[in-house]
N, C-alpha and C positions, 0 to 999 in steps of 0.2 A: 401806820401804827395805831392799836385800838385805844380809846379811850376809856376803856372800861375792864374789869376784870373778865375771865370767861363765864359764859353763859353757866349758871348753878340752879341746881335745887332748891327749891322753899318748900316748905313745911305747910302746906295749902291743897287739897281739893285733889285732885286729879292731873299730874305729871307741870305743875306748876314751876318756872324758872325768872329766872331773875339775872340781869346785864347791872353790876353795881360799876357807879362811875368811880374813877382813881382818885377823881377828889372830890370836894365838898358840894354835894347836888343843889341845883338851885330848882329843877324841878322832878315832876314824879310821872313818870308814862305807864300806862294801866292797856292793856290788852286784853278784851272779856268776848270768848266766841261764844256762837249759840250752841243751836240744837245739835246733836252729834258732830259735833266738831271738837277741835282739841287744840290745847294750848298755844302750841307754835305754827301748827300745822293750817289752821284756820289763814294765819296770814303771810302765809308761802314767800320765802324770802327777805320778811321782812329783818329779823333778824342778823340776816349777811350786813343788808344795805345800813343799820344803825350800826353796827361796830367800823362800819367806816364814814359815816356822814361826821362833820366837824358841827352839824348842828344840836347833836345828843352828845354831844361831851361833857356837861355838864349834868346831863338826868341821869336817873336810876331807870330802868324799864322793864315792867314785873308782865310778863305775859301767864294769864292765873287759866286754870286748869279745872273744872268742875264735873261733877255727873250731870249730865244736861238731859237724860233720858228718866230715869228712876227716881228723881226727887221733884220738888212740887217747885213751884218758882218764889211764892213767898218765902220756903225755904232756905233755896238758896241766895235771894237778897239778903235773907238777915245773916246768914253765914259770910257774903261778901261786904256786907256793913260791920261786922266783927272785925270780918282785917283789916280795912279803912280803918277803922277806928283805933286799933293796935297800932298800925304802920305808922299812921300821921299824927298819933299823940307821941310815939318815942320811936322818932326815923332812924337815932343813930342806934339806940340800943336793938332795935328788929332789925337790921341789917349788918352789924358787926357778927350776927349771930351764924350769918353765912360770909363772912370775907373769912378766909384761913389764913391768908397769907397780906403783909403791907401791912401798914398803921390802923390802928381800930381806931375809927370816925370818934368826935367829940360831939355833943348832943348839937343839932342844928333843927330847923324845920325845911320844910319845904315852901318857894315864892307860889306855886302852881299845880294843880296836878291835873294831866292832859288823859282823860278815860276815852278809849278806841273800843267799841263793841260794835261785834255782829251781831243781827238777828234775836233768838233770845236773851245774848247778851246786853242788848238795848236797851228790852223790856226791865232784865235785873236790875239795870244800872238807874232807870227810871225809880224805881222803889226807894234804891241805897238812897239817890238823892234825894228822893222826897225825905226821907226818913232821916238824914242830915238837917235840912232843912225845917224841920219840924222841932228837932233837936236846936238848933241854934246853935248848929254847932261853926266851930271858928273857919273851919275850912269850906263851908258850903259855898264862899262868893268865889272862891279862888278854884273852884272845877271846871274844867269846860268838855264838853261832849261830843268826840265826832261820833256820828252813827251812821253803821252801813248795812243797808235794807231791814231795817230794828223791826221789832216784834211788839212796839210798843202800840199798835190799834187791829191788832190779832194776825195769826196765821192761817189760809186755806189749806196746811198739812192733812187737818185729818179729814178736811171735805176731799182734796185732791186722793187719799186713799180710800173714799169709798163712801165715807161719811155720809153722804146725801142719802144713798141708794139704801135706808137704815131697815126697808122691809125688806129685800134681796138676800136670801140666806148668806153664800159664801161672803159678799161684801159685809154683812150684819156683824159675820163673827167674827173680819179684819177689824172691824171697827173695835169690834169689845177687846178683841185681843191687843192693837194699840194702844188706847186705854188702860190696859191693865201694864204691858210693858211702858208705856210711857204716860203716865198720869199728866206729866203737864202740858201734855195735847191738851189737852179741855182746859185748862188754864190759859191757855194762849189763843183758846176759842174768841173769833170776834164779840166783842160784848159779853166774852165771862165777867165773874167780881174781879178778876185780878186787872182785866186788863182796863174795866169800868172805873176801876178805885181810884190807878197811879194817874190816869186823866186828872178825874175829879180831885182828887186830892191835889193832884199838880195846881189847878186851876184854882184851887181855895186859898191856897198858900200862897200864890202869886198878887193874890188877891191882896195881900198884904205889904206887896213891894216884891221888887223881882231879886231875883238870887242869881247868880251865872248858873249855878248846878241846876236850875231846873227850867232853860232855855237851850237849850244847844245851837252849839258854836255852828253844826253844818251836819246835812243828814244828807247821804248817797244814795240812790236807789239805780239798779243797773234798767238800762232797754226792756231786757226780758225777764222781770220779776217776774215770779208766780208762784211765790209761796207765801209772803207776808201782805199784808194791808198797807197800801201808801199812804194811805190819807195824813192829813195836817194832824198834830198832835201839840194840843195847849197854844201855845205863844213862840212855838217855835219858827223860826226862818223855813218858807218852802224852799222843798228838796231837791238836790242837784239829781239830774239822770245823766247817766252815764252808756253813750252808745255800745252796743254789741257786747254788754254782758249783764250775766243772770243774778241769780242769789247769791250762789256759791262763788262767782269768783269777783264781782265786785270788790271783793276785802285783798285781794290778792294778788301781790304787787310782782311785776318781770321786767325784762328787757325793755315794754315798749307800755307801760302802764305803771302808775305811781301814784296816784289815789290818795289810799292811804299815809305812805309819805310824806308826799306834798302837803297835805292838809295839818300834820300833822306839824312840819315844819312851820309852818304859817303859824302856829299858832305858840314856836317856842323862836321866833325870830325878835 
């Protein structure tokens, strides 16, 4: 028996859905994939395994949806800090707005909310937090971050397409033509301002006392990365590696791997 209404639409980003629980959530699961990846699709599965796990029976679990190719990444932080900030100032009144059917929820808050990003979903998530944080805002102690192969100390995407090779005609004009179809290549360049900032900005603000939202709880990196930067990022815990897999399927839960789950469990137990 599920614990939760059927999987629906929200009114977010690009093909954005929402698991609302039957009764009164005590916490909030956030799902944020990166670069050309897509809502549900990013975490393969995952969605079967929480309408039957007995451990998400009380959460809400918003898997959000964004253009991750055509807009810029400061962009889209502040567009994913808007919803945050909508959802968890008035949880019930933003979610009755999609139950159709059952008792429409009475205002509550949320004890937690558990953010799962991939790759440039990392990176975004790194901003929103700061930018919580910065704010003072009430929810920033109660976030916690799992991240899997994050984007937050840059990507080798557009070196790996040709980037190096920038006097090479044909690679020259891959380059500029990525660049121009996806501007936040260069964003997610190691040691662009974006990826320079949410560092240093993490590290200033810490400076000041630590926050949950801007430590994360546990960071994944597969055996054979080779598209993001591993390195240590601020004050966070070094990162788990995970045998015999890459970028893309690290996030991506089956019969005989559970990752994301697991972790994810650990941290609403």
């Amino acid at each position: 028996m599920s614990n939760h209404y059927c999987l629906g639409r929200i009114d977010f980003g690009v093909g954005s859905s929402a698991f609302w629980c039957l009764d009164t959530p005590g916490t909030l699961v956030v799902f944020l994939h990166g670069f050309t990846g897509a809502a549900e699709a990013t975490w393969h599965n995952a969605s079967a395994y929480i309408r039957r796990d007995a451990l998400f029976s009380s959460a809400d679990v918003l898997f959000l949806g964004y253009d991750s190719v055509r807009s810029r990444a400061r962009v889209i932080s502040r567009w994913v800090l808007d919803l945050f900030r909508k959802l968890l100032a008035e949880p019930a009144e933003f979610s009755n707005r999609y139950i159709y059917y059952g008792a429409q929820r009475q205002p509550f808050i949320y004890d937690r909310v558990v953010v799962v990003a991939h790759s440039l979903g990392g990176a975004i998530m790194r901003q929103v937090a700061l930018d919580l944080a910065r704010a003072n805002d009430a929810y920033a102690d109660h976030i916690q971050l799992l991240l899997f192969a994050p984007a937050h100390k840059g990507s080798n995407a557009l070196h790996n397409a040709g980037g190096m090779m920038v006097g090479h005609g044909i690679l020259a004009a891959l380059r500029c033509g990525l660049l121009y179809k996806a501007p936040i290549l260069e964003d997610l360049r190691p040691k662009s301002d974006f990826i320079r900032d949410i560092e240093a900005g993490t590290l200033t603000r810490l400076a000041r006392g630590r926050l949950r939202c801007l430590v994360a709880t546990k960071i994944t990196i597969g055996q054979y990365e080779n598209i993001v930067e591993p390195g240590d990022f601020a004050q966070d815990p070094p990162f788990y590696t995970v045998d015999r897999r890459n970028h893309t399927d690290v996030c991506k839960s089956d019969a005989g791997y559970r990752r994301v789950l697991d972790d994810i469990e650990e941290c609403l137990r």
